[in-house]
C-alpha distance (Angstrom), angle and dihedral (degrees) to the residues before:
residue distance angle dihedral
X1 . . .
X2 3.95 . .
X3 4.23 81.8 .
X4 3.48 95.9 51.6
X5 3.87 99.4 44.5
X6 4.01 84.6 49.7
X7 3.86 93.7 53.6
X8 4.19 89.8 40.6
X9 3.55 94.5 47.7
X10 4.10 90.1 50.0
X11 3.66 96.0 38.1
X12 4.26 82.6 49.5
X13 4.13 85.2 52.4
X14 3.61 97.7 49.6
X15 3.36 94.3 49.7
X16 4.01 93.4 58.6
X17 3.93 85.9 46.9
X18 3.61 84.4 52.8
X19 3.96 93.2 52.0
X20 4.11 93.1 41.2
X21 3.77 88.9 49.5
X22 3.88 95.3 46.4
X23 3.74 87.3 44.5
X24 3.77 93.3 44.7
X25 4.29 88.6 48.4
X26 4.29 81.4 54.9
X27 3.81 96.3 50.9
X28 3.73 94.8 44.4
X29 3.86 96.1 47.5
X30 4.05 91.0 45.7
X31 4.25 85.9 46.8
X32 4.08 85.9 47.3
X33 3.99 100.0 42.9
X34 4.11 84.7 45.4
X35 3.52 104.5 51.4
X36 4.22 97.5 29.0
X37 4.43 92.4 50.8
X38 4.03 105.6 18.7
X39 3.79 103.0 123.4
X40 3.80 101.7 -119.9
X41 3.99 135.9 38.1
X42 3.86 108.0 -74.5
X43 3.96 121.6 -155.3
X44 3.80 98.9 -113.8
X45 3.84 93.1 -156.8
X46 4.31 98.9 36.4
X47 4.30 82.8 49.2
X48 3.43 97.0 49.2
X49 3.78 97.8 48.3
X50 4.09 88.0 44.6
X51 3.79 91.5 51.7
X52 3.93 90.0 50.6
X53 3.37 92.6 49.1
X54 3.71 92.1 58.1
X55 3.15 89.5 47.5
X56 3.52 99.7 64.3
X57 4.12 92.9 25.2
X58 4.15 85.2 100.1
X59 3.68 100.3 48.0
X60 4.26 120.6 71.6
X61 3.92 115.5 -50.7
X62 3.60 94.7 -109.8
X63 3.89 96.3 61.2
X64 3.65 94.4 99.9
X65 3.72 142.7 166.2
X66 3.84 111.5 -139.1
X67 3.58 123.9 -158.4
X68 3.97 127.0 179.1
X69 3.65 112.8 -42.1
X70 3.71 89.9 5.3
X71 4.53 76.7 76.7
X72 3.58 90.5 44.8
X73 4.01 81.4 85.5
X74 3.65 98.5 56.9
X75 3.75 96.7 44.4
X76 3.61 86.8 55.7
X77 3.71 94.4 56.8
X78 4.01 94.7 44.3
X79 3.81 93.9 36.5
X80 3.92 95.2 39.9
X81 3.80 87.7 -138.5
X82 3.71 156.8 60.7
X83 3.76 149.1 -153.2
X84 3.58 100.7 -97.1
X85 3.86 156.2 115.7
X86 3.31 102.3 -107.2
X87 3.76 104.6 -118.4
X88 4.40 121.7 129.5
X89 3.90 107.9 -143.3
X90 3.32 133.3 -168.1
X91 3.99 139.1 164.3
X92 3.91 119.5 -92.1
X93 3.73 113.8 175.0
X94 3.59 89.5 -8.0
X95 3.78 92.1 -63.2
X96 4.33 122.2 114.5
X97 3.67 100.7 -103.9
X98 4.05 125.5 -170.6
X99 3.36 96.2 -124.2
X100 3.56 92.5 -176.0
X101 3.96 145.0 -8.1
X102 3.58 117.6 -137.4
X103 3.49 123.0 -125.4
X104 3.94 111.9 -96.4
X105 3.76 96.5 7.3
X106 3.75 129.0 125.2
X107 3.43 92.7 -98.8
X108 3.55 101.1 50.9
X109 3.67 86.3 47.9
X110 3.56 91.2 54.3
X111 3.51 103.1 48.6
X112 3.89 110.1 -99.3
X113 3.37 111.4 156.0
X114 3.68 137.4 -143.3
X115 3.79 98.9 -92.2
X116 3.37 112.3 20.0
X117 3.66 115.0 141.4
X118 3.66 117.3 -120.3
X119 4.00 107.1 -137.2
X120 4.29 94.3 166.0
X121 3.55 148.9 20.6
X122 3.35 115.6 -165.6
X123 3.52 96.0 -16.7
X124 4.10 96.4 -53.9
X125 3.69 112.2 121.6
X126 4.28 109.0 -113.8
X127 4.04 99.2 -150.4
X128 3.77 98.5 103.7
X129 3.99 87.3 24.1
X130 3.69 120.8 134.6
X131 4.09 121.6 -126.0
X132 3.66 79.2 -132.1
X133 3.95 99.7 50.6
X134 3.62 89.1 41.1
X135 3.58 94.3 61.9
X136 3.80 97.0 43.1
X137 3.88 81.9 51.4
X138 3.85 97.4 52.3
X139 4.27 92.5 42.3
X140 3.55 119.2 80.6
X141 3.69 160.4 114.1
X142 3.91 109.4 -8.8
X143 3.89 107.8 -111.9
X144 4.02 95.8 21.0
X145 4.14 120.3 117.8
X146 3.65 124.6 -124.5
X147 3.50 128.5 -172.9
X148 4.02 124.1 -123.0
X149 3.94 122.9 -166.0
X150 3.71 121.3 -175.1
X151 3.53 153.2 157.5
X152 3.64 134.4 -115.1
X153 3.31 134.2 -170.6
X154 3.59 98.3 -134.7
X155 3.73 90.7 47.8
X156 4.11 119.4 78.9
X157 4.26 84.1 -161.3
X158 3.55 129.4 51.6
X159 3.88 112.4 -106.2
X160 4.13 113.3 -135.7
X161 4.10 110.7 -149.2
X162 3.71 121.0 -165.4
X163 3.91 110.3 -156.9
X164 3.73 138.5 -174.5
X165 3.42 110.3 -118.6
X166 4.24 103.2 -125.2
X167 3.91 141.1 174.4
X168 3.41 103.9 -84.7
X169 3.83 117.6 -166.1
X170 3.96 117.0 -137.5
X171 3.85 111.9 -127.3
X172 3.39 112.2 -139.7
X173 3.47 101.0 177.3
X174 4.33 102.5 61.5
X175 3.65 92.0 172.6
X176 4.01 142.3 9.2
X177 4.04 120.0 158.4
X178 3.56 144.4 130.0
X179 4.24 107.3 -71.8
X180 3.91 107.3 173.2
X181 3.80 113.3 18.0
X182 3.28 99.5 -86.0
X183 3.78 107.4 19.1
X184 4.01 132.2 92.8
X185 3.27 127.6 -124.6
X186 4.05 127.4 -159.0
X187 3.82 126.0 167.1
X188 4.13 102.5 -156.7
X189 4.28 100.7 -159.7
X190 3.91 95.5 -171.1
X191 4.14 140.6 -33.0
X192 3.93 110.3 -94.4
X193 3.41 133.9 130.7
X194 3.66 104.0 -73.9
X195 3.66 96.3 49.8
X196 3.64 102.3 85.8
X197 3.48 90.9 56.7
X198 3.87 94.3 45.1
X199 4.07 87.4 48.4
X200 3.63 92.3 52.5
X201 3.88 96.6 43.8
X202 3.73 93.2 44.5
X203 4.07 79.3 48.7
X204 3.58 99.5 56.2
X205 3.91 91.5 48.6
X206 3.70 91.3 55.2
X207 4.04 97.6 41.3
X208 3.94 82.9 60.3
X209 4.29 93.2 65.9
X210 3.56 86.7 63.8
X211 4.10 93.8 -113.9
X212 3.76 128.7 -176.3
X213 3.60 96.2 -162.3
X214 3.87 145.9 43.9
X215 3.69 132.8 -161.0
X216 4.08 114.9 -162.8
X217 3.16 106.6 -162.9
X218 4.17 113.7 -150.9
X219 4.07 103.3 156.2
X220 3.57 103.9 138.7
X221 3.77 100.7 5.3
X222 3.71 106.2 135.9
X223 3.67 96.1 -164.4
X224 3.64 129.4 -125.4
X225 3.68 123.7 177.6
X226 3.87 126.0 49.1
X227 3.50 102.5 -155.2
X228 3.87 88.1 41.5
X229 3.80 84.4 68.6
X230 3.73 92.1 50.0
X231 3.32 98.4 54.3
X232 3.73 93.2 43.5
X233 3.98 85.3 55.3
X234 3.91 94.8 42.6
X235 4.36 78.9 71.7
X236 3.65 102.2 54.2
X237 4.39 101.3 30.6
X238 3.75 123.5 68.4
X239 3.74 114.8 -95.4
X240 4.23 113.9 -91.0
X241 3.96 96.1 35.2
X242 3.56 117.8 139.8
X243 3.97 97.8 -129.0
X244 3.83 99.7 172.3
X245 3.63 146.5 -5.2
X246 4.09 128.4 -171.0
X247 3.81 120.2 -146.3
X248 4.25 115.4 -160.0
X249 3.85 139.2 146.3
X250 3.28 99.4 -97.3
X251 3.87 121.2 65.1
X252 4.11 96.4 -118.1
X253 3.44 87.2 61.3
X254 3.58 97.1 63.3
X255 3.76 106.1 80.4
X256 3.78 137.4 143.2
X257 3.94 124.4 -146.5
X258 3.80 121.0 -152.2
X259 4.04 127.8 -168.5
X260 3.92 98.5 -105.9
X261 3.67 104.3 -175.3
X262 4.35 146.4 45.5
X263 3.65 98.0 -81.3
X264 4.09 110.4 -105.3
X265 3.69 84.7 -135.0
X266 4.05 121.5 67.8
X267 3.86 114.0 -115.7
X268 4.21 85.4 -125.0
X269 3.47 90.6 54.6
X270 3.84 103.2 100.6
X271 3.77 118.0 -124.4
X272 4.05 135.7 -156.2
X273 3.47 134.2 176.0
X274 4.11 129.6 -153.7
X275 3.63 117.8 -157.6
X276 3.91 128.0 146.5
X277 4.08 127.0 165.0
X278 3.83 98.9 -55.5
X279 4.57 83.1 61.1
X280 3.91 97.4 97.2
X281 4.15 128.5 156.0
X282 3.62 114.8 -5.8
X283 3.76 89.3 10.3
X284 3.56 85.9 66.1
X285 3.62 92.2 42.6
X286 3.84 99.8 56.7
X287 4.22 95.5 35.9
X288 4.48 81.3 50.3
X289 3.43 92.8 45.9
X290 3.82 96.9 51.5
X291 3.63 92.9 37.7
X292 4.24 93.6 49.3
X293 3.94 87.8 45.9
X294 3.62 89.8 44.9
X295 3.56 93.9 -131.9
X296 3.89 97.6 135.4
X297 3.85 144.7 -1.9
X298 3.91 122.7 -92.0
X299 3.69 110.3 -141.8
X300 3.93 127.3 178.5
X301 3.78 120.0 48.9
X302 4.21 145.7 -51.2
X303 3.95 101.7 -42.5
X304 4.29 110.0 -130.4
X305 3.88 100.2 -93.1
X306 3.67 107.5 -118.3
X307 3.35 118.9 149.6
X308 3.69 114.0 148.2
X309 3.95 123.7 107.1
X310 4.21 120.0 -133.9
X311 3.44 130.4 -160.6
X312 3.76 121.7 -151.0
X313 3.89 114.8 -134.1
X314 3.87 118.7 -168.3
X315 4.03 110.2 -143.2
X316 3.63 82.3 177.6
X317 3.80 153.5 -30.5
X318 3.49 93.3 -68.3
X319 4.06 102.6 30.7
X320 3.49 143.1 48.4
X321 3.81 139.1 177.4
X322 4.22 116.0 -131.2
X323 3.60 108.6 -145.1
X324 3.78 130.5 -158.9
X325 4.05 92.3 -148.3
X326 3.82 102.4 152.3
X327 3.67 149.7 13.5
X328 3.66 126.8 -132.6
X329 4.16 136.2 -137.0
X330 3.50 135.1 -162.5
X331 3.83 128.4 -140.9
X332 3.83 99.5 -83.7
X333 3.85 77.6 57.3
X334 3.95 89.5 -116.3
X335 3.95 122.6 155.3
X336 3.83 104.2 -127.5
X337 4.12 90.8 -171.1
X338 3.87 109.8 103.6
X339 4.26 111.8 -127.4
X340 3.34 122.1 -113.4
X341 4.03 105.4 59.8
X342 3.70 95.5 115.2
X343 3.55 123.2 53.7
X344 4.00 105.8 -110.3
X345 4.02 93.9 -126.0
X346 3.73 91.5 66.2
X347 3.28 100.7 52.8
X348 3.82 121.3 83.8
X349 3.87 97.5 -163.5
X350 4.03 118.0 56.1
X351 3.50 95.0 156.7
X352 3.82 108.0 152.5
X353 3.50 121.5 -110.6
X354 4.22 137.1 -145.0
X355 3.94 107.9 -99.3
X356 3.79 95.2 -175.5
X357 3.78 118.5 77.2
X358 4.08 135.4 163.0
X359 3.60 129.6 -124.8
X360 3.72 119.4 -136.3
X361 3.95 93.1 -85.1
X362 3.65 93.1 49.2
X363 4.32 96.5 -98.1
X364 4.03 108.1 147.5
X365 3.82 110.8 -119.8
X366 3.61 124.3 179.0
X367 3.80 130.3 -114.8
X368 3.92 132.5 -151.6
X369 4.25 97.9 38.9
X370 3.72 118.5 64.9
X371 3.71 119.2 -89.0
X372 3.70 122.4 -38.8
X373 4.49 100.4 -140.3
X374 4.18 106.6 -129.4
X375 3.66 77.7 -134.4
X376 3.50 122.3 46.0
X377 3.75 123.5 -154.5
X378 3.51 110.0 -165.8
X379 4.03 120.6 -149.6
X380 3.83 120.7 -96.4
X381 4.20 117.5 -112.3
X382 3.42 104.9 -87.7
X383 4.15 119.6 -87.1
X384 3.56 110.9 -145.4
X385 4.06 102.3 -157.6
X386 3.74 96.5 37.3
X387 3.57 91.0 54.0
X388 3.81 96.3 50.1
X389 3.41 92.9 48.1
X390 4.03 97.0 48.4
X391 4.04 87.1 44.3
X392 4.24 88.1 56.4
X393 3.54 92.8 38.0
X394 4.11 94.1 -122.8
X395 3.54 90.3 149.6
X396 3.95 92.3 56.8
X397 3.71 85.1 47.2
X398 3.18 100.4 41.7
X399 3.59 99.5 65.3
X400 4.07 96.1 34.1
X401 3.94 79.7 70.0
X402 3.87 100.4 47.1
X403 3.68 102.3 19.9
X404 4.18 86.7 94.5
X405 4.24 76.4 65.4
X406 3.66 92.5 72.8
X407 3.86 144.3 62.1
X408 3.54 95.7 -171.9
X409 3.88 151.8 10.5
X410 4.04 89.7 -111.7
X411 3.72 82.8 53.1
X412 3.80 94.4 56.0
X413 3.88 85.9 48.6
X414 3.29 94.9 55.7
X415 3.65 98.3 46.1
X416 4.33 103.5 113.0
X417 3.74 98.1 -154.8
X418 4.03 91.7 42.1
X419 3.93 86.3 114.7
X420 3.53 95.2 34.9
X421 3.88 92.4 57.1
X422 3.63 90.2 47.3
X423 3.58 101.4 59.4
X424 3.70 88.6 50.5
X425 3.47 93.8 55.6
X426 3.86 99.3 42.3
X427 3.93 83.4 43.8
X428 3.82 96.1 55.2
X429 4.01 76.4 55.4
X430 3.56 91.9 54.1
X431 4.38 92.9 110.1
X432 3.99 93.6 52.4
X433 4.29 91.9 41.8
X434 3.81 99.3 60.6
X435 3.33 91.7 -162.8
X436 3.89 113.9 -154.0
X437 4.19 114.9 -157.3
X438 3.83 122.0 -142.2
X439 3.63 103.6 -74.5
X440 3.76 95.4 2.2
X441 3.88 102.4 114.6
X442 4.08 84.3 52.8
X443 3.83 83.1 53.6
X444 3.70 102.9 45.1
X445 4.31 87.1 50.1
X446 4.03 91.6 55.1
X447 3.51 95.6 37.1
X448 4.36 86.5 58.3
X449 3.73 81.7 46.5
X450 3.96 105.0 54.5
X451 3.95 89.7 44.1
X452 3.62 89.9 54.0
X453 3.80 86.4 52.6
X454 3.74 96.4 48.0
X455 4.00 112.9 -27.4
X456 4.55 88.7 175.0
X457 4.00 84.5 55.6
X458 3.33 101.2 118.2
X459 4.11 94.6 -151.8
X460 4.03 90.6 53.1
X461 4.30 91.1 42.1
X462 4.35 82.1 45.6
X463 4.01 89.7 47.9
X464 4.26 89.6 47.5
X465 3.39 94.4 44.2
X466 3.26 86.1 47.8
X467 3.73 106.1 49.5
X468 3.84 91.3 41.0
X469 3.94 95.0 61.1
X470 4.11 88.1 51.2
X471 4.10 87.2 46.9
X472 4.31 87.6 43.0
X473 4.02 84.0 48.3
X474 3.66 93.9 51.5
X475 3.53 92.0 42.6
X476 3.74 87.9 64.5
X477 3.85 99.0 50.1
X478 3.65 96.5 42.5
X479 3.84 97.3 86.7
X480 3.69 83.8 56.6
X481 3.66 102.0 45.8
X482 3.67 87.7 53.5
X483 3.90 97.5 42.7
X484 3.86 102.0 113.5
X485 3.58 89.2 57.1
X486 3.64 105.9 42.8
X487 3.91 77.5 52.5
X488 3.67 96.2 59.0
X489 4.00 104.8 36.6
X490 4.29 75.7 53.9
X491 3.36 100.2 48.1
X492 4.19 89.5 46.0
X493 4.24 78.9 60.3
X494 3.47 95.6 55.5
X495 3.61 99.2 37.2
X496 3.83 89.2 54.2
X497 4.02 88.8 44.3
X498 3.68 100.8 45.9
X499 4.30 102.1 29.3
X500 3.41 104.6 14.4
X501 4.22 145.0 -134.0
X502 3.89 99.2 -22.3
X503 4.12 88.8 42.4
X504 3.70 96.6 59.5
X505 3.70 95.9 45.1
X506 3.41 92.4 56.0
X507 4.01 86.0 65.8
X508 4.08 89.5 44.6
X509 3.35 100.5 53.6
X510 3.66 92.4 56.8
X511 3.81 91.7 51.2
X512 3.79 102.8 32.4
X513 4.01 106.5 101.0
X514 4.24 85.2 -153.5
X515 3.24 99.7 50.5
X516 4.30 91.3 36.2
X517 4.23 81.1 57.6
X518 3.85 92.2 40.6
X519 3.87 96.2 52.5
X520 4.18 90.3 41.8
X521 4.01 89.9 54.3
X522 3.82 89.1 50.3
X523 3.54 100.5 40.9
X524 3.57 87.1 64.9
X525 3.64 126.1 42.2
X526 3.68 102.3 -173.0
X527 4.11 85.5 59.2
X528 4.25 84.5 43.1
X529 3.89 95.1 56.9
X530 3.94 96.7 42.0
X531 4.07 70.9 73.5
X532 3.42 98.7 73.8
X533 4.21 95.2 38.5
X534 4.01 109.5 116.9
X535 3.81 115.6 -129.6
């Protein structure tokens, strides 16, 4: 029997070398019949990445072929920095914006300000700029200059900067504190090779206030590294747990990974987790892990679904191919990857697999579709001005104009025409907001539909008239039904502008339903065990 299986299992491997070197012999002819007979001059390098690409455009998204800056990504995660100024942009009313200056960085150095408004890089004009294009611009070479112009709106003349390109380290970690008395607070950003360190650090700080109670925040952490996970894990979960194992074709891509140390963290300290769709990879890993050892709640909503391991192979300095070449499970044994990432006629394998799965204590948690929150917080109805003013950024801009007003946050709270100036401003914005009224857009399709039946009718002209004064009237309330919140997400700007991290979240966490739910659970542990009871 040991015979035969050794002469099936090699007859079963030279048959696959026999279909990749068949397939290989196709490729290559089509590549050489293509580039040596095509009537006009193809761009050997452009071609080669575009047929690639299409290779790889049917398998899962994050099979990728990386060329350039397209790496510069990758190295950032495994290196935990990059060859920078120091500056976070973003776009506020379609214009690059330094969002922030890091502490310590050229640009802080310099003098760039939180809200100046990049108009060049090295001399090329930013209006129809990419985020994207702008950031490969401002990276480079360690030790090489680039030239910054901006505007500020204290300043009549743009103000030119040249900077010294530097390592910058990426901080993972952008905020950890005390939120409640007697509960911790850290705000995880993504997984890369800093963040363990930055976890454990920001730990240690808050283990010293005596806490019973940690929040880890992972909303809109997209993941990153693996192994950043597991360490982050081998804190909270008692030391010889099996946390996660990854199953592939080739044999390196089987491993298991155990919980080596004493947890950092105390088992009586209580624990919660916030995820919601924007949690993918190792966010998923560490909220799963927590939630199938039933060391801690999960609060927020349905994590992304992305449970598949790559592995980054270099071709050369300047490329490398992303491969999907596992997929990973959590103790309950559950699948966090969502179906449906591979079109079904590829694969050879669609053998159905068990959805439901039990965490340590016996609760039912679901496999195959992110993470499922023990608590979930369901999204607010939509608010029409609040939302058009985050999306343009007025609030940001808002306060970089009249934050020179104010001394202090108390002095901003004080302020009685705060509000009223506010409206103004978002109102003078009212063109470039477009903003859309609960059940408006539904409105403004039927209305184009009963004047193309009959627009001189004078029933359907009564009905639109009609419906447009009630929409105009609403329109002129709106600001003030929303008030307390555009107050709020305003004051968290100025807070954050005039006193810093730690002073706007002490505005968020009294407005932030997750973190509300989060602090309620671990305020009282008789409500935090009912948890972990099985049905």
């Amino acid at each position: 029997m040991i015979l035969f299986s050794v002469v099936f299992i090699g007859a079963v491997k030279n048959d696959i070398y026999r279909q990749i070197k068949d397939s290989q012999r196709t490729i290559n002819n089509v590549y050489k019949y293509i580039i040596t007979h095509y009537v006009d001059d193809i761009n050997l390098e452009r071609f080669t990445k575009m047929s690639i690409d299409n290779m790889l455009t049917e398998l899962d998204p994050y099979t990728v072929y990386l060329v350039d800056d397209q790496k510069s990504g990758i190295d950032m995660l495994t290196n935990g920095k990059y060859g920078g100024v120091g500056i976070q942009i973003g776009k506020r009313d379609n214009r690059i914006t330094v969002i922030a200056p890091t502490d310590n960085s050229p640009a802080k150095e310099a003098g760039i300000q939180s809200g100046d408004v990049l108009i060049k890089i090295e001399g090329k004009d930013t209006k129809d700029m990419s985020m994207d294009d702008a950031a490969k611009l401002i990276r480079g070479k360690k030790g090489t200059d680039i030239t910054l112009t901006i505007e500020r709106f204290t300043e009549d003349e743009p103000i030119e900067f040249v900077l010294t390109r530097e390592d910058i380290p990426v901080k993972d970690v952008s905020f950890s504190g005390i939120v409640d008395e007697s509960i911790g607070y850290i705000r995880l950003t993504r997984f890369s090779k800093n963040s363990a360190l930055e976890v454990e650090e920001s730990l240690n700080s808050l283990l010293q206030n005596d806490i019973s109670s940690i929040v880890l925040d992972l909303r809109d952490n997209p993941g990153g590294l693996l192994n950043s996970a597991i360490s982050i894990l081998d804190m909270f979960i008692q030391k010889g747990e099996l946390l996660v194992w990854t199953s592939g074709k080739a044999k390196q891509s089987n491993k298991k990974y155990y919980s080596k140390k004493v947890p950092l963290v105390p088992s009586d300290i209580r624990i919660a987790v916030l995820i919601n769709g924007g949690s993918a990879s190792a966010s998923e890993i560490v909220a799963g892990v927590i939630q199938d050892l039933d060391r801690g709640v999960i609060v927020g909503r349905k994590s992304f679904g992305k449970g598949l391991v790559q592995t980054v192979y270099n071709i050369d300095r300047n490329k490398a191919l992303k491969v999907t070449t596992a997929k990973y499970y959590i103790p309950s044994g559950r699948l966090i990857q969502k179906s449906g990432y591979l079109p079904e006629d590829l694969l050879l394998d669609s053998t159905s697999t068990d959805t439901l799965f039990e965490t340590i204590g016996g609760r039912e948690v679901i496999s195959g579709g992110g993470i499922t929150p023990d608590h979930i917080i369901e999204l607010e109805k939509r608010k029409p001005v609040l939302l058009a003013a985050l999306r343009k950024g007025l609030f940001f801009s808002y306060v970089q104009k009249h934050k020179h007003l104010y001394s202090s946050l108390e002095e901003v709270k004080e302020d009685p025409v705060l509000l009223e100036n506010l409206e103004e401003y978002i109102m003078n914005h009212e063109e470039d907001l477009d903003i859309k009224l609960d059940g408006e857009v539904n409105y403004l399709d039927t209305r184009e539909i009963l004047r193309n039946i009959d627009s001189n009718h004078i029933s359907i002209s009564g009905a639109v008239d009609l419906l447009d004064s009630y929409f105009e009237e609403v329109a002129i309330t709106q600001f003030d039904k929303e008030s307390q919140d555009i107050k709020d997400w305003l004051l968290m700007e100025f807070a954050k502008q005039l006193e810093g991290e730690k002073a706007r979240m002490g505005i968020s966490v009294k407005i932030d339903k997750d973190i509300i739910k989060a602090i309620n659970l671990l305020d009282d542990p008789f409500v935090y065990k009912e948890t972990f009871i099985t049905q």
